[in-house]
C-alpha positions as CSV (number, residue, x, y, z in Angstrom):
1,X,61.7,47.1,217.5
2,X,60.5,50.5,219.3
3,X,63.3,50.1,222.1
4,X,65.7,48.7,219.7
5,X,65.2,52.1,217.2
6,X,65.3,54.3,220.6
7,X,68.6,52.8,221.6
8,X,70.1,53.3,218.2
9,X,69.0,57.2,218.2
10,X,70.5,57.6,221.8
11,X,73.2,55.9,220.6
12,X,73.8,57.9,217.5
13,X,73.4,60.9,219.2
14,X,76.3,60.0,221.7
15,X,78.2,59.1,218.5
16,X,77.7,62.7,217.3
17,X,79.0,64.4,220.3
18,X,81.9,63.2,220.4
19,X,82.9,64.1,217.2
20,X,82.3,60.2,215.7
21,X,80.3,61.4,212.6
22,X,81.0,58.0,210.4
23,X,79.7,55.8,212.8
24,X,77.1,58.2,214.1
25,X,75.9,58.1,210.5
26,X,75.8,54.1,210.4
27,X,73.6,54.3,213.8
28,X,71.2,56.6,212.8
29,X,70.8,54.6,209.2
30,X,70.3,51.7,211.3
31,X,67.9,53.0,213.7
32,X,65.8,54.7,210.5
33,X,65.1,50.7,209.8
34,X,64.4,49.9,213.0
35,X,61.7,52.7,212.7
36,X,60.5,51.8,209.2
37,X,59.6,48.0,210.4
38,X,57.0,49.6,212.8
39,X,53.7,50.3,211.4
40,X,52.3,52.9,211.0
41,X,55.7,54.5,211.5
42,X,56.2,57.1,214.6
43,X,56.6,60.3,214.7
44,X,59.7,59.8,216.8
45,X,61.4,59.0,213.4
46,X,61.5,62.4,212.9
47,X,63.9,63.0,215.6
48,X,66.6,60.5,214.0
49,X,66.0,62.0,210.5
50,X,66.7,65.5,212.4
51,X,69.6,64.1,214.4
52,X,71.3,61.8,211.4
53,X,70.7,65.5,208.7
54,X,72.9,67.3,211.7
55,X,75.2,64.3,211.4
56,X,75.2,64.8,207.8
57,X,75.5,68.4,207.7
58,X,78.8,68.2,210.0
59,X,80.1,66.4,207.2
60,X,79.6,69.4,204.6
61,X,77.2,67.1,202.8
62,X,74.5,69.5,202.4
63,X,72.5,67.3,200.0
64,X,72.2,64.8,202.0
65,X,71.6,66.7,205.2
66,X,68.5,68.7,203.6
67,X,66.4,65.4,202.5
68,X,66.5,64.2,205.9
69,X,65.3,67.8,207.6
70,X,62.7,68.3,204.9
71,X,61.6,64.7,206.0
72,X,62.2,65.4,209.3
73,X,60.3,68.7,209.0
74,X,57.2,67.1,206.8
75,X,56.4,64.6,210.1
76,X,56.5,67.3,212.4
77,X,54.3,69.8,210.9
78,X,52.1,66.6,209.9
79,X,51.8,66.2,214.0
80,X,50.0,69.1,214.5
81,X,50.7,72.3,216.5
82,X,52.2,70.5,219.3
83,X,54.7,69.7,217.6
84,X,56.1,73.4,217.0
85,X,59.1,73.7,218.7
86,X,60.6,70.2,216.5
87,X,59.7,72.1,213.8
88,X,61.3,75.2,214.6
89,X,64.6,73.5,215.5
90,X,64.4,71.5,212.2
91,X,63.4,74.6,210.3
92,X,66.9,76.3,212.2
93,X,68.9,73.1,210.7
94,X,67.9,73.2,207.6
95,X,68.0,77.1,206.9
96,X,71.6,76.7,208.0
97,X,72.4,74.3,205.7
98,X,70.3,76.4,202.8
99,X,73.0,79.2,203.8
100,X,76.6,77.2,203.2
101,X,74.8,76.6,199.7
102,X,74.4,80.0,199.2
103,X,70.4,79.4,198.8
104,X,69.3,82.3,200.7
105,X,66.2,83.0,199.0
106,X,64.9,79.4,199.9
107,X,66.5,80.1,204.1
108,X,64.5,83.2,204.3
């Protein structure tokens, strides 16, 4: 399950740079299973919840894309203070997407 969910992330994020945002979607859904069979789930799943909210938030669906950063962002600051540049990237993600809504009280 681990190297299935890592492959689906790698994948995904292949998917995204070139531009293939539907199907970069559909591999980072499926790799978020893959992570949710393993328990207690990793940290790592962070990394697809930041990668599949970018996806998202290439697609103008601002919704969407700020659940999976704040998800993103609540498993990296739950990791401690090694953990502070995810959270600063995450934190950069979703304070863009805070900005198209016109939310700028909430980026600041």
């Amino acid at each position: 399950m681990l190297k299935r969910a890592r492959d689906l992330h790698f994948a995904g994020q292949s998917e995204l740079a070139d531009g293939k945002l539907t199907t970069a979607e559909a591999t980072f859904r499926a790799a978020l299973a893959e992570w949710d069979k393993i328990v207690p789930k990793p940290a790592e799943r962070a990394y697809t919840l930041h990668e599949l909210g970018r996806c998202l938030k290439a697609q103008s669906r601002w919704d969407d894309a700020m659940m999976c950063l704040r998800e993103a962002l609540a498993i990296h600051r739950s990791s401690g203070p090694d953990n502070a540049a995810n959270t600063a990237t995450t934190l950069y993600t979703l304070s863009r997407c805070l900005m198209k809504k016109d939310s700028w009280s909430e980026a600041a």
